[in-house]
N, CA and C of each residue as an Amber inpcrd file, in Angstrom:
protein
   198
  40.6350000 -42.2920000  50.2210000  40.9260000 -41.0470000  50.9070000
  39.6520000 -40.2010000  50.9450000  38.8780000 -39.5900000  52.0420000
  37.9760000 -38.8200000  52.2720000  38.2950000 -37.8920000  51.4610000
  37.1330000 -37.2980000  51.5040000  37.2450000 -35.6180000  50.3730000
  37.0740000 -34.4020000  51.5520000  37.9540000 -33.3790000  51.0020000
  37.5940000 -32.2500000  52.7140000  36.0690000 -31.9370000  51.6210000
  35.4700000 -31.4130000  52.8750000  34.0670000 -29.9600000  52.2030000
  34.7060000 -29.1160000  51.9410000  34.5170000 -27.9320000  51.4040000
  34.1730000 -26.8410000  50.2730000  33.6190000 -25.9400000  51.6710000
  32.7910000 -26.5480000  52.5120000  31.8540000 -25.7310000  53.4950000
  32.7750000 -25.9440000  55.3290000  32.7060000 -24.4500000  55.6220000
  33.3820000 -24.1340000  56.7530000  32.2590000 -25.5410000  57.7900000
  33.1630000 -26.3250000  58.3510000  32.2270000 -27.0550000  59.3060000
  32.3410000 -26.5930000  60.8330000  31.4460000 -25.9980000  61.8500000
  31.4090000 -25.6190000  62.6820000  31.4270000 -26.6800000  63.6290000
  32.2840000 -26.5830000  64.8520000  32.1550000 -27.4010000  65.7260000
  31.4380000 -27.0340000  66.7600000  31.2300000 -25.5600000  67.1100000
  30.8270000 -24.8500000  68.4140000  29.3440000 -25.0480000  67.9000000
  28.5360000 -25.6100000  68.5640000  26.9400000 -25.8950000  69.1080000
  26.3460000 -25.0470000  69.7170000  26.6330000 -23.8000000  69.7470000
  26.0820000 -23.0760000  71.1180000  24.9980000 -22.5890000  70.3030000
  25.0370000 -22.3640000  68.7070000  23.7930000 -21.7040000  68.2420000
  23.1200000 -22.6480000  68.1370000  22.8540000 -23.9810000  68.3540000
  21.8180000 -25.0510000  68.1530000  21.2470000 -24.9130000  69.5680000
  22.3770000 -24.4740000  71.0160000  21.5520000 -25.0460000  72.1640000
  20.7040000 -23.4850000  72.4760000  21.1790000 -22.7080000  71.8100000
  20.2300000 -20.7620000  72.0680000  19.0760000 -21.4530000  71.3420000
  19.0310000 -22.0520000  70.1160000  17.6210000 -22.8150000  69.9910000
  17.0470000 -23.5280000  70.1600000  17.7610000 -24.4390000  71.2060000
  16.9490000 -25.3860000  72.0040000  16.0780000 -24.7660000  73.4600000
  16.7780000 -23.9290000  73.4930000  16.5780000 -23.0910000  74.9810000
  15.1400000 -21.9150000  74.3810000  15.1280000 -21.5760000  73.1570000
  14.4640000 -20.9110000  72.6170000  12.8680000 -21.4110000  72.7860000
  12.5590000 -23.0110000  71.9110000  11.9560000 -23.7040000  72.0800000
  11.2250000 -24.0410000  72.8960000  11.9930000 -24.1970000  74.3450000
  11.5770000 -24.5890000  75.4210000  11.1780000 -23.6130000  76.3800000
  10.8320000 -22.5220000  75.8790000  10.3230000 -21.6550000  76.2670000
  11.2700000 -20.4970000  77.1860000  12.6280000 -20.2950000  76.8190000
  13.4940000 -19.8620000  77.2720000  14.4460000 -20.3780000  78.5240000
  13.8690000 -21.5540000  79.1120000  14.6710000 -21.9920000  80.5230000
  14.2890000 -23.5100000  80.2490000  15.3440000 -24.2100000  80.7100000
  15.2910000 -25.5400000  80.8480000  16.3700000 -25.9630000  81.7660000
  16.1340000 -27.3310000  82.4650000  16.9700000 -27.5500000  83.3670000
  18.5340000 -27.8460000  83.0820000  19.1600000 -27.7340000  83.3530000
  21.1160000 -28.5670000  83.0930000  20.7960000 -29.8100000  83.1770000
  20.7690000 -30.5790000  83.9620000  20.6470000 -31.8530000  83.5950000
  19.7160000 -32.6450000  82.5730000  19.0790000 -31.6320000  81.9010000
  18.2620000 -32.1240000  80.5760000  18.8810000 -31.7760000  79.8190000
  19.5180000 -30.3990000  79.3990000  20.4020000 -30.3080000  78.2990000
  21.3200000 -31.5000000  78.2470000  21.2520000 -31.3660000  76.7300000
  22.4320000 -32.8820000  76.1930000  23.5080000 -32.2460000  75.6230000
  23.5480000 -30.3860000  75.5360000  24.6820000 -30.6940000  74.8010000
  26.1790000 -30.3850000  76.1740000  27.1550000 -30.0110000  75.9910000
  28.2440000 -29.8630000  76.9230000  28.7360000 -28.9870000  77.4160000
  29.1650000 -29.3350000  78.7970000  29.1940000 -28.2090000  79.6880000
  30.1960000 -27.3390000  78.7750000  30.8570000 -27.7000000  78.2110000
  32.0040000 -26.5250000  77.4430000  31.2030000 -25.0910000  76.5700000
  29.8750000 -25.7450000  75.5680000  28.8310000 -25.2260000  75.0860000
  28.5170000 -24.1530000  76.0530000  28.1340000 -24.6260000  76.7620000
  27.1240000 -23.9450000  77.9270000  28.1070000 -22.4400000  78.4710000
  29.2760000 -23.2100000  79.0680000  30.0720000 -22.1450000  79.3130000
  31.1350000 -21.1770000  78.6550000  30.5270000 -21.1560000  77.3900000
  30.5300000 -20.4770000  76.7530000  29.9410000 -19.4760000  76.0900000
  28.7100000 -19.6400000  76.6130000  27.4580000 -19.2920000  76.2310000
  27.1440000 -18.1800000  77.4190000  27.9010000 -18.4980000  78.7550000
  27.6480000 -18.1820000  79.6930000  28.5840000 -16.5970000  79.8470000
  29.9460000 -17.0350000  79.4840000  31.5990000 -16.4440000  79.3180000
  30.8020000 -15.2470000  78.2700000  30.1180000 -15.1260000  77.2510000
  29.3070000 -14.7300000  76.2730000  28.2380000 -13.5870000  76.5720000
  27.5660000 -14.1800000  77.6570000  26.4300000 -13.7420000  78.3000000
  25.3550000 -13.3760000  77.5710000  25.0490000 -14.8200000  77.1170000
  23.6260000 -14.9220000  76.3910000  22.5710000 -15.8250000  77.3100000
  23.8690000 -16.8560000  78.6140000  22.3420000 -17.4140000  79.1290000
  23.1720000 -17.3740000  80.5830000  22.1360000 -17.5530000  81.9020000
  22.6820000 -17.5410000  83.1150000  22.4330000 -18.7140000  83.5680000
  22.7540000 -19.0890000  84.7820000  22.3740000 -20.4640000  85.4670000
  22.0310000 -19.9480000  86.8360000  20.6670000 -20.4330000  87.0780000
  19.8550000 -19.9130000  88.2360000  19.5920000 -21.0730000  88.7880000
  19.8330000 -21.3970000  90.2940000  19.4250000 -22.3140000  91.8050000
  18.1900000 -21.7940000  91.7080000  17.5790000 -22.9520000  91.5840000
  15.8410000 -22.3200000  92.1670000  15.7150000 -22.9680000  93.4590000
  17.1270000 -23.6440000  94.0690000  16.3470000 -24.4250000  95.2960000
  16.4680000 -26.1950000  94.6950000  15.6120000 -26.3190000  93.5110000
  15.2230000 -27.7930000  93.1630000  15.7210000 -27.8120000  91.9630000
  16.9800000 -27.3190000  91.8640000  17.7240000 -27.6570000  90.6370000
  18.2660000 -26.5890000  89.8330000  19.4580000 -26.6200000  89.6440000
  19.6220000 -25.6400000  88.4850000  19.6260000 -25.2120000  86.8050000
  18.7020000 -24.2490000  86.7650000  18.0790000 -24.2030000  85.2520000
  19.3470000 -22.8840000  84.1970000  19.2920000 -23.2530000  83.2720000
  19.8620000 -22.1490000  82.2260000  18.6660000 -21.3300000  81.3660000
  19.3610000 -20.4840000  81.4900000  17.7330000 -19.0590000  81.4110000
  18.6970000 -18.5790000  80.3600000  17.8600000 -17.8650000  79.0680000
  18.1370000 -17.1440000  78.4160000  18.4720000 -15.4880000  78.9680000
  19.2740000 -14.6740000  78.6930000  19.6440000 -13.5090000  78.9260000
  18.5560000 -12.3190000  78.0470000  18.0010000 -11.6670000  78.8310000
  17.2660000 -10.7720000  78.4540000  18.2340000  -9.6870000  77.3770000
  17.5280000 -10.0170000  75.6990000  18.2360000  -9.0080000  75.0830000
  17.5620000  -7.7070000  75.2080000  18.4290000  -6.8170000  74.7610000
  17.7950000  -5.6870000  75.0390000  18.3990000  -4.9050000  73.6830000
């Protein structure tokens, strides 16, 4: 029989992909992100990142904090 953790395990990723997006210099394309559209739009529902048409693809941009 498995043992539970002791430690709250998070399933929501969205603070790993705000630091992937961080990394990459604040914008990277959607179809390079690996993690899931559910992530994303949540993130979005949130309004920490937007999704901008440049024309040649659409990128997820970090939200200007203020």
């Amino acid at each position: 029989m498995p043992r539970k953790s002791t430690y709250p395990a998070t399933t929501d990723q969205s603070h790993q992909c705000l630091q992937y997006l961080r990394r990459c210099g604040g914008s990277a394309r959607l179809c390079s992100i690996k993690f899931s559209l559910g992530v994303i739009q949540t993130l979005v529902n949130k309004k920490k990142v937007k999704i901008n048409n440049t024309g040649a693809g659409f990128f997820v941009e970090l939200e200007d904090e203020k």
